[in-house]
Structure formats: structure tokens, C-alpha cells
N, C-alpha and C positions, 0 to 999 in steps of 0.2 A: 689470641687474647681471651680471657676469660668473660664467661657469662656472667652478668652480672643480674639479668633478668632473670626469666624463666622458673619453674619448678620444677625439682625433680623428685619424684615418688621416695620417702627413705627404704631404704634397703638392709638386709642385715641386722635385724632388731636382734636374733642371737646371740650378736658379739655381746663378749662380758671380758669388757679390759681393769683386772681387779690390781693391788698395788701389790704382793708378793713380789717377792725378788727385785724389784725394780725403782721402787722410793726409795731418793736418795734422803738420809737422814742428817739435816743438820746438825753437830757435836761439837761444843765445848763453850768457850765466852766468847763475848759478843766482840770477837778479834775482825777485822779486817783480812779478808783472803781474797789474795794476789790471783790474778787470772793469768799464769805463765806453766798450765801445764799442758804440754803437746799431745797430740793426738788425735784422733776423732776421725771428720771426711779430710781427706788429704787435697789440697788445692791442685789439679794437673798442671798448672805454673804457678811462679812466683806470683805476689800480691796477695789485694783483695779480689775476694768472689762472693758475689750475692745472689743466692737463690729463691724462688718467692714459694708459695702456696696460699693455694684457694678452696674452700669447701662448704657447701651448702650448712647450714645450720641451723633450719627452719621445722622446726618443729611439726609433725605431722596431724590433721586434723583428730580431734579427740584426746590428746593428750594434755599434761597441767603445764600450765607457763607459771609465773610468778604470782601470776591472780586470778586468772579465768581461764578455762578450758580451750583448746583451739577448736573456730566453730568452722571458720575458712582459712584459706590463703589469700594473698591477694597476690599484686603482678609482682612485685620487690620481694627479694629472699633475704634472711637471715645471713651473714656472712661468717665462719672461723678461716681468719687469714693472716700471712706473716710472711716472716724474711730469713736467712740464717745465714750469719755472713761468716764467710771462711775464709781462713787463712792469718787469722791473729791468735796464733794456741788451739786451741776445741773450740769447733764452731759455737756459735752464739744463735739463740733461735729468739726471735721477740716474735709476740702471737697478739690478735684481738679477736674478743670474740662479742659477735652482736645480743649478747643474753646479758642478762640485771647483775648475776654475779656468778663466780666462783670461788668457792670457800673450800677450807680444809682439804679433807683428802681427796675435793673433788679437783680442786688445786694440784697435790701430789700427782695423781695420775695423768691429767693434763702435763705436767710439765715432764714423765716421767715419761710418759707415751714420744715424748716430742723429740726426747734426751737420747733415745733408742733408737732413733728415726735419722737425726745427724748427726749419731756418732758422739756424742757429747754425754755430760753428765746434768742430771738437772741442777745444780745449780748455776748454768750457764744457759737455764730459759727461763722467760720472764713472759706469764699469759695474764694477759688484763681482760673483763670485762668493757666494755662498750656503756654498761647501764642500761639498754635502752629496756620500757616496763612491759609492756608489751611484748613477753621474750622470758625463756626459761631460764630457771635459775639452776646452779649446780651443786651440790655438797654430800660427799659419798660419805660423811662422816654421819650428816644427820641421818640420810638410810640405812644407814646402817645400825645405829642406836636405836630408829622406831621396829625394826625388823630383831635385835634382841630384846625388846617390848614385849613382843609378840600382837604388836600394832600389823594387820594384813595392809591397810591401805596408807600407804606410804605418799599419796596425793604428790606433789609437787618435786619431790625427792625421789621417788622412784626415777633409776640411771639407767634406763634400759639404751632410748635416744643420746643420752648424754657419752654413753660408752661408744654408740656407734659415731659418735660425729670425731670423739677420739681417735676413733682409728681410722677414718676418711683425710683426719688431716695428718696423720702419720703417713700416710699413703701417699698423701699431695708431697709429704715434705721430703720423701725419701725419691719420687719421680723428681721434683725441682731439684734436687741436688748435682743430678744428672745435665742436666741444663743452666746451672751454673751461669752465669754471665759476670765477664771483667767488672770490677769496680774501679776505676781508672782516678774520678773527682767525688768529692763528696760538695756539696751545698747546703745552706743553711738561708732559710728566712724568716720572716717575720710580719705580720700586719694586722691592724686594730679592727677587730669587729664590731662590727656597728649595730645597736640594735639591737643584741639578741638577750647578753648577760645581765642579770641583777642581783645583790645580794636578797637571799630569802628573808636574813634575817631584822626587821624591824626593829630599831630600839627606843626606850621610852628615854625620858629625862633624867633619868634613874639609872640609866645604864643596862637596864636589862629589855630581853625581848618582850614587844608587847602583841605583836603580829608575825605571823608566818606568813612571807609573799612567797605561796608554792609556785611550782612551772606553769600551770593553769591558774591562771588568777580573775577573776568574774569584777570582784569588787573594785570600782574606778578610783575609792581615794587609795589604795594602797597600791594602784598600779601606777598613782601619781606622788607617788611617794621615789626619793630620789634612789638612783641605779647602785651605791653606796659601792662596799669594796668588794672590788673586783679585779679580776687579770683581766684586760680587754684584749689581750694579743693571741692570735693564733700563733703557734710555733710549725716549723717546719724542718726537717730534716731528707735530703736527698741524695742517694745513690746514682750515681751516671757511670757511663761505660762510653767516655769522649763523651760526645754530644748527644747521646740518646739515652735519658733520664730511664733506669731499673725499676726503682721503687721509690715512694712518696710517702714521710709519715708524717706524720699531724700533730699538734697536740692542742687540747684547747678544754680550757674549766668549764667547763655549764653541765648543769644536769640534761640530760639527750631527749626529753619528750617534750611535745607538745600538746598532746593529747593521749590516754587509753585506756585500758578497761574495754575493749574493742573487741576481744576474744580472737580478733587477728594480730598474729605475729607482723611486728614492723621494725624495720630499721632507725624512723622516725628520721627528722629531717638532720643528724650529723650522717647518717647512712644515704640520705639521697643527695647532701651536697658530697659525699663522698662520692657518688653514682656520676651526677653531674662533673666532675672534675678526671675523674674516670675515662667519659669520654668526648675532655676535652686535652688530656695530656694521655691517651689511650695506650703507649708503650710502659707504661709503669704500672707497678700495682700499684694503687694508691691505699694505705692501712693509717684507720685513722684510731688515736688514742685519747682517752677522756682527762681529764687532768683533775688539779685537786677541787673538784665542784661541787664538793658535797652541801655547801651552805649555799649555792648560787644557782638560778633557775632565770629563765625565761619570761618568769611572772610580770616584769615591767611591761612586755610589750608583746604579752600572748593571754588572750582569754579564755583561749579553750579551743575557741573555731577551727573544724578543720581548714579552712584555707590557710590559717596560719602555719600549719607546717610547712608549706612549700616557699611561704614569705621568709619564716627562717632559715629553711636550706637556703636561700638564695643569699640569704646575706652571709652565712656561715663559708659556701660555697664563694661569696668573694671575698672573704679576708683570706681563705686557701689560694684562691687568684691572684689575687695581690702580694702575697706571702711567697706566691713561687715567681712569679715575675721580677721580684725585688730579688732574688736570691743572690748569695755573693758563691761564687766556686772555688775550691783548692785540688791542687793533686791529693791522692789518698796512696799514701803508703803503708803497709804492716803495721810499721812501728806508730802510728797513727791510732789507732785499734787497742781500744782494751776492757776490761770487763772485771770491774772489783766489786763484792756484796761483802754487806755487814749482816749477820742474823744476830737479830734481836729478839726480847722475852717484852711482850707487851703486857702491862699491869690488865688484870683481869680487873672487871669496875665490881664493886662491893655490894652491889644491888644482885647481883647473880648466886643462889643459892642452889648446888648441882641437886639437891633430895625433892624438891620442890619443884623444882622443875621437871623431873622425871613425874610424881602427884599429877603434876598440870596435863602432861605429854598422855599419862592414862585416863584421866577424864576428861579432858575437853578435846572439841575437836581440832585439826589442822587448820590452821590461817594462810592469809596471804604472807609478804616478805616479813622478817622479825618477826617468827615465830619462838615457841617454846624449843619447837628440836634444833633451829640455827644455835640459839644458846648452850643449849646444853654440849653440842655439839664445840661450840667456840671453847665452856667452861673443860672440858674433859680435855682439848687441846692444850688448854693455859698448862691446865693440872697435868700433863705427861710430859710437860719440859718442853712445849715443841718451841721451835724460834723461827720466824718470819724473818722470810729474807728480805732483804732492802738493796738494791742493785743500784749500778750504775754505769750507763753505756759510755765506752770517750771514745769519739770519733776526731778528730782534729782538735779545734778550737769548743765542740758543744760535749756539752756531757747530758746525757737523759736520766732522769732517775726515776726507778719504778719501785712503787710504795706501792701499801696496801693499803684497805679498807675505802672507805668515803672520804678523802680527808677535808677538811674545810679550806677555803682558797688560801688564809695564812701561813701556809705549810708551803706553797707553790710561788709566794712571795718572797719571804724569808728565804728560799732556797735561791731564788735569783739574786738576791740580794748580796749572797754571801760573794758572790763570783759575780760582778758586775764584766771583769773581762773576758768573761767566758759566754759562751749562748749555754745560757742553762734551760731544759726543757723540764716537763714532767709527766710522765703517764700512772695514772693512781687507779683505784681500783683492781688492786693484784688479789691476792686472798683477801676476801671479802667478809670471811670469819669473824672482823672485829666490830664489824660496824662503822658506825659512821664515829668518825675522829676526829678531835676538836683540841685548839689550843687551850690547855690548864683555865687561862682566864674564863674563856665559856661557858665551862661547866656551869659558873656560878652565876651565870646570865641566863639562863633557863631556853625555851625554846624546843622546840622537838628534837634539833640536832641531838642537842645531849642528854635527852628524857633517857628514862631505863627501859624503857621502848625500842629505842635508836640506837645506843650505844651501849658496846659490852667493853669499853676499858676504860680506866681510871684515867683522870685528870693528870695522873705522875706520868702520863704516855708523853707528853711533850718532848721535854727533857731528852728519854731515849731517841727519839727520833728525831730531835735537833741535833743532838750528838752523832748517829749515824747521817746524817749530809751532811754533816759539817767532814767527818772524815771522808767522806767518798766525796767530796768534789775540794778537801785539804784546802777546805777556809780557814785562815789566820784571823781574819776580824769579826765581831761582835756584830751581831743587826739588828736592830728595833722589829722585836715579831708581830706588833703590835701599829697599828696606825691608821687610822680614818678618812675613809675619799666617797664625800658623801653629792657627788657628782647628782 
């Protein structure tokens, strides 16, 4: 079983895993591509096989996280961990990693590193951040733009740790392949969390935001202000081999902190009721994924206090209790297994000027997260044609769909919506490149989400990415993306 404590010193600051020869470049329109091409790890029998990995992620003391320097460790590590299920075409790798984000080509190499590792190509891996703030952020595109600057301090972008934890989990994934285990049933469940989700977003009578209820919220009238829209359900998805559960994935919208600014790295509490569940179903990995919670935080019923981190894991940790308890089981055959992406061209938002931005990047200093080089970085992607892929897993009866950016919980509705007889899940936070992403309507509601601070794409983003889930989970009906639950 894996450590889930402990710390281990990083090793190998050396390694430099750069993308030559090995990003795979998405080419042409935004077609749907068929997951039917063979190859890859070869399964030693027929079926499904699932392989897991595990690998430290924890940034080592003196280096930059997303906001503050790391001054300690504490007892909880940082986790990059996943699954690669073989035997449906080229294996399939799904990843999480406990840091704020991965963007651009810090994205490519991640998934390129992983593609290499089981045999596959990268568009058959799909690596989400976790979110959590407290925890570095990734993007080889922005260091690499400050370093043709001729910017020396590259602060929170320098990929020295981020390349090694790359190859630690290429490492993991290429030993779990090896050890393999039958996938026999697959399971699926479900259960309402209690207590933790609130929409951030505020509205006046007018229709627009008049308050931002963040994760940490001090002020009592707006922590009494109603839980508004939200996903209250935890999702679930399970691997078993007979009766002894492989791996455990998760999925659930909230933003992941409770408190920080801490200068210690944390998993914060979806990482400890991970930990918790961990070792109370200890034969599985358990990998858990954040969902569309860009707009939805903790703020109704967290003021900041530490104690309430462990208030939260506990409740988050029983709707995973309840979620897997409740589980329904089926056989898992092949033909069961499938794996289609849409790449898309997401509208660049109009507030992004690349010349200005570069002005900014030479005279001012380096910020925390939504900086001038994440944009510029995002803007130079738009402009080389790149396309974001948009996935989606089918195991039986559930399909999971892995988005990028922030997205707002509307996106995670709507998508359940379309396939009411389907268990539709969602892991979001893929490339992080875009920002936080918001239904057309929002834009014109104001609020942080969609300040030009927050977001780098146009309000026209909807549209395409209503389109691409509607094809990858082949909805025939129309859903109201819109709708009020001011709970």
C-alpha cells in the first residue's frame, strides 16, 4: 500500500523533461475522434486491466508555490496520482495532481511524459489539477516566454521540480503497469454533501453580482446568505477485480481550500478526506477529481478557521462514504471501455492585448496566480492554432468528462442534464491556460469569475463547449443551461 504520509527529500532536480519529439499535436476541426486504435501495453489476458500510480508532489522547502514560498512541510504530502486502464484499444492514463494548475505546455509535457510511459499516445491522457492554493502551479509555456525576455527570475514558473515530479510519475506508471490487476466489475455512486458547497457568486435584484462569497468568508451576513446553485453530489466511479475494489475516483465541484497563504504546501481538506477514505477502503487507490467549481466555494460555512479544515474533510469524506456504500456493481467487459475527444479552439476574450502584455511582463514585477505571463502565455496559444482537448471516459453506463479551465458549476449541470440515463460525471480543471469559464450569460453579470483578471476567453466559449458534450455523451435533447436553486 502506498504512503500516504511521510516526506520524502526531492531528488533529481537535474531532470529537464522538455516537449521535443514527444507532444502530440492536435490537427484539424473540431471532429470527434473515435478511440479504436490498438496498440500500446498489451493486456497478458483478455479484459480489462487497471494499473494505479502514486508520487510525491510536494514541493521542496524554498521554492515558489502559487503565492508564497515554501517555508516548511508539514505531516501530509502533495500527491500526482492515477490509473491506466488497459485493454480497450491504447491504454487510457487519467492523472490528478495536488497543485492550483496546469496550463499549456506544462499540460503537453505532463500528458506527453505519461503517453510514453503506457504506451499510448497523448491524446488518450487526461491530467487534472486538484486546485488546492497552497501548492504549485505548472506552465512551461510562461517560462519559457519570461526566459526569451531575458527575465532571469522566472519566480513561480521556473520547472525545475515540476519536470522532476514528471518523471517520478512516469516512473510509477511504467512499474504499475507491471502489476496490473483484473478489472472484473466496474461500480458507480453517488451522495449529497452536506455542508460544505456554496455558490461564491451573490446576486442583487438586478441580476448581477453584488458580493463575492470567497472559500474563506469572515463576514456573517453573506455567510447567511442562501447556498444558491450548486452540485450537492459527490460522484463516484469504481474498479474492482471480484470483490476487492483497485481504484476509487471521485468527483465533486467545490473550490479545495479552506484556508492559505500558509507558505506550507497542503492537500487541504478534499486531500485529507481523501487520506481518510484511503485508509478506510485501504486496497484502492483512491484519486480524487475536482469538478466544475469554479464559481462555488466553501464560504457558507467556513470562515477561515483552521479547525474548519478537518470539519470539511469530514463531511466531504462522508458523502465518499455514503457514495461508495450506496454503490450499484456490473460486469466490465472491453466492449464496455471507450475513450472519444473533441479538440476545440477556445475564443480568446478581447481584453488580452499580446504587445502590452509583454510592456507589463518587462516592467512590472511577477504576481501571484493570473499573472501577465499566464496570459500571455494563454494569448500566444490561442494565436498558434492550439485546440484543447475535451475527453470523455465510458465505462458502462457512466461517462466522465474532462474539461479544462475553472469552469462554473453550470457546465457540470447542463452536462448531467443532457443524459439523465447515464451517470454523467465531471473532472474539470485540465489545462488551466483559459481561466476561469463562465456561461455567455455571466460575463454580463460581473463578479470576479469573469473580470479580465480571471478570464482569458470570450463569452462565445459556451456555445463550443456545449457542443463538444453534447457530442461526446450523443445528447439528442435541448437542456435549460440556466436555472436558480437559491437553497
Amino acid at each position: 500500500m502506498r504512503n500516504l504520509l511521510g516526506l520524502r527529500p526531492v531528488a533529481g532536480m537535474a531532470v529537464a523533461l522538455w516537449l521535443a519529439g514527444i507532444v502530440f499535436q492536435f490537427e484539424g476541426s473540431s471532429r470527434l475522434l473515435a478511440a479504436d486504435v490498438q496498440g500500446g501495453a498489451k493486456p497478458a489476458e483478455a479484459g480489462i486491466r487497471v494499473a494505479t500510480f502514486d508520487v510525491d508532489a510536494t514541493p521542496p522547502v524554498g521554492s515558489q508555490m502559487a503565492y508564497d514560498p515554501v517555508k516548511r512541510l508539514s505531516e501530509m504530502t502533495l500527491r500526482c496520482r492515477g490509473i491506466a486502464i488497459l485493454g480497450a484499444g491504447q491504454p487510457i492514463v487519467l492523472c490528478a495532481v495536488d497543485w492550483i494548475g496546469i496550463s499549456n505546455e506544462g499540460q503537453d509535457a505532463f500528458r506527453a511524459a505519461l503517453a510514453e510511459a503506457a504506451g499510448t499516445v497523448p491524446d488518450r491522457v487526461a491530467v487534472h489539477a486538484v486546485h488546492q492554493h497552497d501548492a504549485p502551479s505548472c506552465d512551461f509555456t510562461a517560462e519559457r516566454l519570461l526566459r526569451e525576455l531575458g527575465l532571469k527570475d522566472c519566480g513561480r514558473f521556473e520547472g525545475t521540480f515540476h519536470r522532476e515530479v514528471i518523471r517520478r510519475a512516469a516512473d510509477a506508471l511504467r512499474a504499475g503497469l507491471r502489476d496490473a490487476q483484473k478489472a472484473t466489475h466496474y461500480g458507480w455512486g453517488a451522495a449529497e454533501v452536506r455542508q460544505v458547497a456554496s455558490n461564491r457568486r451573490i446576486k442583487g435584484p438586478d441580476g448581477r453580482v453584488r458580493a463575492t462569497r470567497y472559500t474563506a468568508t469572515k463576514d456573517p451576513a453573506l455567510r447567511a446568505e442562501p447556498e444558491g446553485l450548486i452540485d450537492p453530489e459527490v460522484s463516484l466511479l469504481a474498479f474492482w477485480n471480484e470483490n476487492v475494489p483497485v481504484a476509487v475516483l471521485t468527483y465533486y465541484a467545490c473550490h479545495p481550500q479552506s484556508y492559505y497563504r500558509t507558505g506550507v504546501p497542503s492537500p487541504d481538506f478534499p486531500g485529507i478526506a481523501r487520506f481518510f477514505r484511503g485508509q478506510s477502503v485501504p486496497e484502492a487507490l483512491h484519486v480524487h477529481f475536482t469538478g466544475a467549481g469554479g464559481d462555488i466555494g466553501a464560504g457558507k460555512y467556513n470562515d477561515g478557521s483552521p479547525p474548519n479544515r478537518i470539519v470539511l474533510a469530514e463531511r466531504l469524506a462522508d458523502g465518499m462514504k455514503r457514495a461508495f456504500e450506496s454503490m450499484e456493481k456490473a460486469p466490465l467487459a472491453a466492449s464496455d471501455v471507450g475513450w472519444q475527444v473533441v479538440p476545440v479552439a477556445l475564443p480568446l476574450a478581447k481584453h488580452l492585448n499580446e504587445d502590452e502584455l509583454v510592456k507589463a511582463l518587462q516592467s512590472q514585477p511577477l504576481r501571484g496566480t493570473f499573472d501577465n505571463a499566464d496570459r500571455l502565455a494563454w494569448v500566444r496559444r490561442c494565436k498558434a492554432g492550439h485546440r484543447v482537448p475535451i475527453a470523455c471516459l465510458r465505462v458502462g453506463t457512466v461517462r466522465v468528462l474532462h474539461m479544462p479551465g475553472e469552469l462554473l458549476v453550470e457546465y457540470q449541470l447542463a452536462a448531467k442534464a443532457m443524459r439523465k440515463d447515464l451517470h454523467v460525471m465531471m473532472a474539470a480543471y485540465g489545462d488551466c491556460g483559459p481561466g476561469y469559464i463562465a456561461p455567455a450569460k455571466a460575463y454580463a453579470e460581473g463578479g470576479y469569475e469573469t473580470s479580465p483578471g480571471a478570464s482569458n476567453v470570450a463569452p462565445e466559449v459556451e456555445p463550443v463547449l456545449i457542443d463538444a458534450m453534447r457530442q461526446l455523451l450523443d445528447a439528442k435533447q435541448q437542456v435549460s443551461f440556466y436555472r436558480e436553486d437559491r437553497r
